[in-house]
C-alpha positions as CSV (number, residue, x, y, z in Angstrom):
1,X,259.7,-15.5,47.1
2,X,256.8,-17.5,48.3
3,X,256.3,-17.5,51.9
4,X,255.7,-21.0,53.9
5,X,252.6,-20.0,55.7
6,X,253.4,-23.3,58.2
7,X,256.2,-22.0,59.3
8,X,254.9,-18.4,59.9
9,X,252.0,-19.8,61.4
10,X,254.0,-22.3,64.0
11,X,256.5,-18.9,65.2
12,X,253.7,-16.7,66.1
13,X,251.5,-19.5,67.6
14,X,254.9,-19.4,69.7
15,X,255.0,-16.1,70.1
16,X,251.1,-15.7,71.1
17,X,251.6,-18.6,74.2
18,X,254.8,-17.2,75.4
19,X,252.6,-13.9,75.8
20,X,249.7,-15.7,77.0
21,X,251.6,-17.4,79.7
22,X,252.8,-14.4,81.0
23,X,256.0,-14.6,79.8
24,X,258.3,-12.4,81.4
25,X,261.0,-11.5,79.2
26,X,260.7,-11.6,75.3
27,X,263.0,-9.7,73.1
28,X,263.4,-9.3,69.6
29,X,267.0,-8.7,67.7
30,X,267.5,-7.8,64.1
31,X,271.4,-8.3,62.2
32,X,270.7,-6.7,59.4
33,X,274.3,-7.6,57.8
34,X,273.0,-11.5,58.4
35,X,269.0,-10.7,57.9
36,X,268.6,-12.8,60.6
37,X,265.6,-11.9,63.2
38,X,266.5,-13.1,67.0
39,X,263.3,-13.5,69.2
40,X,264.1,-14.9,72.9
41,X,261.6,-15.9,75.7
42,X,264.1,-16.1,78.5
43,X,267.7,-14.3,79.3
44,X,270.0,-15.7,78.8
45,X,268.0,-18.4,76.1
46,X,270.8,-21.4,77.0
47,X,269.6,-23.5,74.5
48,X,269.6,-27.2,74.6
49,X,268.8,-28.6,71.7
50,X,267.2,-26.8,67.9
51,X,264.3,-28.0,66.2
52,X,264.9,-26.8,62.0
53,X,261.7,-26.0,60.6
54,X,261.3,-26.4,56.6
55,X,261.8,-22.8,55.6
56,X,265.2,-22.5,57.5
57,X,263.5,-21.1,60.7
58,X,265.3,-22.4,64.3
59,X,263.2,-22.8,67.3
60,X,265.4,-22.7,70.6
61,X,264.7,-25.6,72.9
62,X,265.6,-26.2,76.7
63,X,263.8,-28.7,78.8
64,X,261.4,-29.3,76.0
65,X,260.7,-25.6,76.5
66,X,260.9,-22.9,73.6
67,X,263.2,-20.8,74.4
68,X,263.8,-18.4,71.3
69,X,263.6,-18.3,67.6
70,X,265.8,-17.9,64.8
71,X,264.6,-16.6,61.5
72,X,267.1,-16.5,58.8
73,X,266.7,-14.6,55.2
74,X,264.2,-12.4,57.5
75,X,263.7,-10.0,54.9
76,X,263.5,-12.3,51.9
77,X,260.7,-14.4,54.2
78,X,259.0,-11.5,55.3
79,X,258.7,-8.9,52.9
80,X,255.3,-8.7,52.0
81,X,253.8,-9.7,55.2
């Protein structure tokens, strides 16, 4: 499977501000039965809205803040990474 490097590119330029900003809680979940990777920047994430990137990919909005990330088909996506 080819991977969409926009996509990967847009989650870890994510990932890299939230740790920039000093972010105080990020956490990272794996399902393995749903290949589905769970990254949150705040606990609870109370999501408010979900913006779909092309490759299936969620990113978590609340008061057009990202508040987590969704990755679906994790494995498939990411296997040669």
């Amino acid at each position: 499977m080819v991977q969409n490097h926009h996509s990967t590119n847009k989650v870890l330029l994510v990932v890299y501000k939230e740790i920039k900003s000093g972010a105080s809680h990020i956490s990272f979940d794996f399902d393995e039965e749903a290949d589905t990777l769970y990254i949150s920047f705040e606990k609870p994430q109370n999501a408010t809205d979900t913006d779909i990137l092309e490759d299936g990919t969620f990113l978590r909005i609340r008061d057009d803040k990202i508040v987590g990330i969704t990755i679906t088909n994790f494995s498939q996506k990411y296997q040669h990474a």
